[in-house]
DRENVONU-641918 format. One record per residue (C-alpha): residue number from 0; x negated, y negated, z. Coordinates in nm, 3 decimals. Layout:
% DRENVONU-641918
@i NUM, c1 X, c2 Y, c3 Z
...
//
This chain:
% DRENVONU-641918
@i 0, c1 0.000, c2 0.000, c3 0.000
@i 1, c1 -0.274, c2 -0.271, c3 0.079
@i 2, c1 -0.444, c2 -0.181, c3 -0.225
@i 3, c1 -0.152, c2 -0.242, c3 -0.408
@i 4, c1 -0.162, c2 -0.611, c3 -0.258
@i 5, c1 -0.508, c2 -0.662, c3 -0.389
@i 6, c1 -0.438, c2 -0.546, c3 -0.716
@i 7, c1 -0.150, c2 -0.794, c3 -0.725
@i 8, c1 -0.377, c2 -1.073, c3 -0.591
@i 9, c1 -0.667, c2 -0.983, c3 -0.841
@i 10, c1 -0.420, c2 -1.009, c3 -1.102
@i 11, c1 -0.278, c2 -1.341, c3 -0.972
@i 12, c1 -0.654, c2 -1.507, c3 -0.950
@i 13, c1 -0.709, c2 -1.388, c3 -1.301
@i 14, c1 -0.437, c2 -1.489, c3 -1.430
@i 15, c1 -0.515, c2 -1.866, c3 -1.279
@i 16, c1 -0.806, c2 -1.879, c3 -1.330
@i 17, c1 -0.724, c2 -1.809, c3 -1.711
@i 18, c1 -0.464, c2 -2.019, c3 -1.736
@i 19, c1 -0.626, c2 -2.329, c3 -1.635
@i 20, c1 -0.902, c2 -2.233, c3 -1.931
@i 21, c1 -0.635, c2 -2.241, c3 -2.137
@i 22, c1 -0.459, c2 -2.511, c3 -1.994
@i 23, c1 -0.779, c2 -2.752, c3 -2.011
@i 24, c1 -0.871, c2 -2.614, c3 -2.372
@i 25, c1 -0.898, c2 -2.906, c3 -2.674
@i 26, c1 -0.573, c2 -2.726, c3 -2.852
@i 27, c1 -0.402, c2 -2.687, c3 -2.511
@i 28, c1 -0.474, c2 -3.098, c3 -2.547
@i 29, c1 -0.348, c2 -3.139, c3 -2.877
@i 30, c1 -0.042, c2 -2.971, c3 -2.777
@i 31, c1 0.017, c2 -3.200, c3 -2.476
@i 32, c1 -0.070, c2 -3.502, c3 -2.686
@i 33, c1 0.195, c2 -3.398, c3 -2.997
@i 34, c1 0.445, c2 -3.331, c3 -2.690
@i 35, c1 0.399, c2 -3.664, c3 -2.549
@i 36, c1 0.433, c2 -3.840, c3 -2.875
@i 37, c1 0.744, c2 -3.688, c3 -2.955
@i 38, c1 0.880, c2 -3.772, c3 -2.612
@i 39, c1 0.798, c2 -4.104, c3 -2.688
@i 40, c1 0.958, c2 -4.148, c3 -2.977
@i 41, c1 1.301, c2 -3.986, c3 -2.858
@i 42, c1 1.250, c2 -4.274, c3 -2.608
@i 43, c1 1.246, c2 -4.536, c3 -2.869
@i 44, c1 1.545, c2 -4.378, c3 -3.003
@i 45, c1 1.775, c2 -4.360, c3 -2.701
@i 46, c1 1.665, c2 -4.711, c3 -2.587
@i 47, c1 1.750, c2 -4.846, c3 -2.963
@i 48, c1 2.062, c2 -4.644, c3 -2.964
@i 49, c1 2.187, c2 -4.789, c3 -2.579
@i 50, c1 2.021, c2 -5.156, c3 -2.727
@i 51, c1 2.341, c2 -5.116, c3 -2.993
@i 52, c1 2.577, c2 -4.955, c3 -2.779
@i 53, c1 2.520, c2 -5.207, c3 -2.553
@i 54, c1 2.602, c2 -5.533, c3 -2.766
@i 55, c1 2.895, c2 -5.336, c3 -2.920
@i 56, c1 3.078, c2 -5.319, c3 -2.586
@i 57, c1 2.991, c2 -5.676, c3 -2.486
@i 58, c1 3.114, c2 -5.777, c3 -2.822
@i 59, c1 3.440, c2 -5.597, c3 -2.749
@i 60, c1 3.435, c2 -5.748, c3 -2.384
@i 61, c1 3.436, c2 -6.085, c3 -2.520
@i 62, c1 3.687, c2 -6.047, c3 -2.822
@i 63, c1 3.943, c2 -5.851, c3 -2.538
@i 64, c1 3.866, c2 -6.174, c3 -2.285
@i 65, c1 3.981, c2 -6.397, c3 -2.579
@i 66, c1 4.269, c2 -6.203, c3 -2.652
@i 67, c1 4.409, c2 -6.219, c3 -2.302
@i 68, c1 4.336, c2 -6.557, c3 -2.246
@i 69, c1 4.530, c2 -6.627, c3 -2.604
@i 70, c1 4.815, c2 -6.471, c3 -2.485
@i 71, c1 4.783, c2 -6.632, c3 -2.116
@i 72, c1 4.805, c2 -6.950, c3 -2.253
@i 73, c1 5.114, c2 -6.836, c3 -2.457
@i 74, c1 5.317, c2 -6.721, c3 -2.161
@i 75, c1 5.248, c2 -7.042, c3 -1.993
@i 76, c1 5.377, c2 -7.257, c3 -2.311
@i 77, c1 5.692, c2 -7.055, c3 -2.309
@i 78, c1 5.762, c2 -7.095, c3 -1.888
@i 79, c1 5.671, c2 -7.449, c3 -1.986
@i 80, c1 5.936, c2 -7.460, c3 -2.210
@i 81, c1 6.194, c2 -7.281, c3 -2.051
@i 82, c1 6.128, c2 -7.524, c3 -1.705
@i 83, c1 6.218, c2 -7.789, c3 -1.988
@i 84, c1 6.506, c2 -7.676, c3 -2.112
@i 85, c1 6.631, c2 -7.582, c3 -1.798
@i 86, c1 6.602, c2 -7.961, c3 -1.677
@i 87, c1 6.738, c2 -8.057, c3 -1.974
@i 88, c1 7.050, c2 -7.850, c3 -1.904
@i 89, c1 7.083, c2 -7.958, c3 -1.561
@i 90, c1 7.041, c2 -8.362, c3 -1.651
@i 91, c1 7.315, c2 -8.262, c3 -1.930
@i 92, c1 7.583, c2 -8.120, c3 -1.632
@i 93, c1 7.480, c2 -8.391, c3 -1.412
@i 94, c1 7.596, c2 -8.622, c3 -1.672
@i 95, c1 7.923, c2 -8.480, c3 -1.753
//
């Protein structure tokens, strides 16, 4: 049984200890280079792609804000005119 733990831990220390050769090789760096490159341009892309997002929403924000304020001032025209007409009625019965 314990020399089936060393064999495992041999194993494991080989293994490292070849992995880090390989991890530390020129191609190994080529690899993380090419890697980080493409990261960096998906980067680009999502930051361009939330840049036009982004404007598109405060461009609807805007043209929603002028919509509702169109249609505020509306409704108060029409109460104005209705308090009018009302007054006119009134002065009209008061007169009769």
């Amino acid at each position: 049984m314990n020399w089936m733990k060393a064999r495992l831990i041999g194993c494991g220390v080989l293994l490292g200890t070849a992995g880090v050769k390989i991890l530390s090789s020129d191609d190994a760096k080529k690899v993380y280079t090419h890697v980080t490159a493409a990261v960096l341009r998906g980067y680009d892309y999502v930051a361009k792609t939330y840049t036009t997002v982004r404007e598109n929403c405060l461009d609807i924000s805007e043209d929603a804000k002028n919509i509702n304020d169109k249609r505020y001032a509306e409704k108060e025209a029409q109460m104005i005119e209705d308090a009018k007409a009302l007054l006119e009625e009134k002065e009209e019965s008061k007169k009769n």
